[in-house]
N, C-alpha and C positions, 0 to 999 in steps of 0.2 A: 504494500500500500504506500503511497506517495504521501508526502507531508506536504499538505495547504501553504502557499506562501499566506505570510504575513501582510497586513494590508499595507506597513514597512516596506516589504521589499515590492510588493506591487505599486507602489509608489516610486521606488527608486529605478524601477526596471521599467519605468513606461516608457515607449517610442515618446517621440515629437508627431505634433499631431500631422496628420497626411490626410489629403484627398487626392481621386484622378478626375481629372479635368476630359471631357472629351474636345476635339477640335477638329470639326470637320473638317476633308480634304477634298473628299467628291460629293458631289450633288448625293445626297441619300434618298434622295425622292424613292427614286425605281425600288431600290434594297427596301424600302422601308414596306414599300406595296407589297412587295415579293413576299415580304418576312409577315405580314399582316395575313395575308394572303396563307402562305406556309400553317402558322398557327391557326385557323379557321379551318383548314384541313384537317390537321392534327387534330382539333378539339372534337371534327365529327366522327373521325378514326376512333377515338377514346370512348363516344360515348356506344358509336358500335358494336366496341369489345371485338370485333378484327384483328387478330393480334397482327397477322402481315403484313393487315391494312398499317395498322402502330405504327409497326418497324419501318416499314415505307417513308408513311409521313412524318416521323421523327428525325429519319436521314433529311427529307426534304427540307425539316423544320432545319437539322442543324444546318445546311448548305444556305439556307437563306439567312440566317445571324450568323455566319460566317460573311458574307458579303454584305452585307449591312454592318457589321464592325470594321469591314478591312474600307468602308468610306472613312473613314476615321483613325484619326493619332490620339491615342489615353497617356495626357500628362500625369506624372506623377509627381506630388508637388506635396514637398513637406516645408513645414514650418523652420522656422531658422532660432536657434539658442537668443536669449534673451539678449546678452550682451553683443554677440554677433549680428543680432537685428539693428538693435541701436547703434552700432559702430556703421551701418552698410548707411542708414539713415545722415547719420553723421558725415559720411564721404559724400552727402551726394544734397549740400544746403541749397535754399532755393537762394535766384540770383537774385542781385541788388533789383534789378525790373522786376519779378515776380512780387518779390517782399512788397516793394510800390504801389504794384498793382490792386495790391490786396485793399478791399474797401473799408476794412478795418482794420488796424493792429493786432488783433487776437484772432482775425481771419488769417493774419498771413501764411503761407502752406508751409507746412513741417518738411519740403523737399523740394527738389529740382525733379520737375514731372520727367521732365528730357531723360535723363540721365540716371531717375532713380528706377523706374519703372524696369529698363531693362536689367538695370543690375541685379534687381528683386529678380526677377525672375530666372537669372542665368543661377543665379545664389539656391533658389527654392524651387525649382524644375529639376527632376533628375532626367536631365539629359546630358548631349554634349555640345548645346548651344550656347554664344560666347554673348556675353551684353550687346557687343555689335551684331551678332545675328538677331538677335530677340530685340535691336531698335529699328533693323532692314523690316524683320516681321511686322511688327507695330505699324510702320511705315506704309510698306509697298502690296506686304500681305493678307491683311486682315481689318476688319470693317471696322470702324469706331467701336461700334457696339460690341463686339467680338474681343478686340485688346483690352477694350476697358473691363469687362466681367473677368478676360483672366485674371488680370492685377489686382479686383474686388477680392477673389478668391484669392487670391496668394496674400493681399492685406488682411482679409480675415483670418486668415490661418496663422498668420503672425500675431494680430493685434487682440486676435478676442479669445473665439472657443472651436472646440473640431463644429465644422460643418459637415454636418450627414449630406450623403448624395443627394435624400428626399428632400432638401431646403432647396438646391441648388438644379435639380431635375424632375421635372413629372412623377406623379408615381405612377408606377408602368412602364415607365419610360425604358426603351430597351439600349439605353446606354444606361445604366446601372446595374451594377454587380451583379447583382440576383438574376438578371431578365439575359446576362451575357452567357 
């Protein structure tokens, strides 16, 4: 029999908190039909009791969430150590024009958007993309709405609490763990 850790050592042995981000690459339309389509099969397969039938549309189910995932890159994006966050924060102040900018003194931003955003994320993505890849991205890649939700999520993950997937995606939603 195993000895229960301690809520001690379950405290001291906790990860940093992590979520995966999805990031579309191809249109998912079609996949998403496909895979819609797949489990409406499967479900009538099931309630048949057809076992061939099953086995059939379960391959079919997998093949259609296999190509509806490979539309997509699954970021994995963990939180950065306290004083590590604050230091990245620190290398990256807003400029004497931003601080200006600000409509009030106690508005002014905690950062240089420019500069900090991709360091955040080159820092808290486990990939092997360099800050100047992830400010090309930002850039030339991805929609306003699109870079800003990842950085939301990579500052939550830092600043607050873990975000479950269901905060952050549908539920059902077949980019979530359970549904992959």
């Amino acid at each position: 029999m195993t000895k229960k850790a301690s809520q001690r050592e379950r405290m001291m042995n906790r990860s940093l908190p992590s979520v995966t981000q999805p990031i579309a690459i191809d249109d998912p339309t079609d996949a998403l039909r496909a895979l819609a389509y797949a489990e409406r099969v499967h479900q009538h397969a099931v309630r048949s009791g057809d076992e061939a039938q099953i086995k059939r549309t379960k391959t079919a189910l997998t093949r259609a969430k296999n190509k509806h995932d490979a539309c997509y890159e699954y970021l994995k994006i963990r939180a950065l150590r306290p004083k590590a966050y604050e230091q990245l924060m620190a290398e990256h102040p807003p400029t004497p024009e931003q601080s200006a900018a600000a409509p009030a003194p106690h508005e002014a931003p905690q950062w240089n958007r420019e500069t900090f955003r991709p360091a955040l994320l080159e820092a808290c993505v486990e990939n092997d993309m360099t800050a100047e890849d992830w400010a090309a991205w930002l850039e030339e890649h991805s929609a306003r709405g699109e870079g800003d939700k990842l950085f939301v999520v990579t500052l939550a993950l830092n600043e607050a609490e873990r975000l479950p997937e269901s905060v952050m995606l549908p539920k059902g939603s077949p980019l979530t763990p359970s549904s992959r």
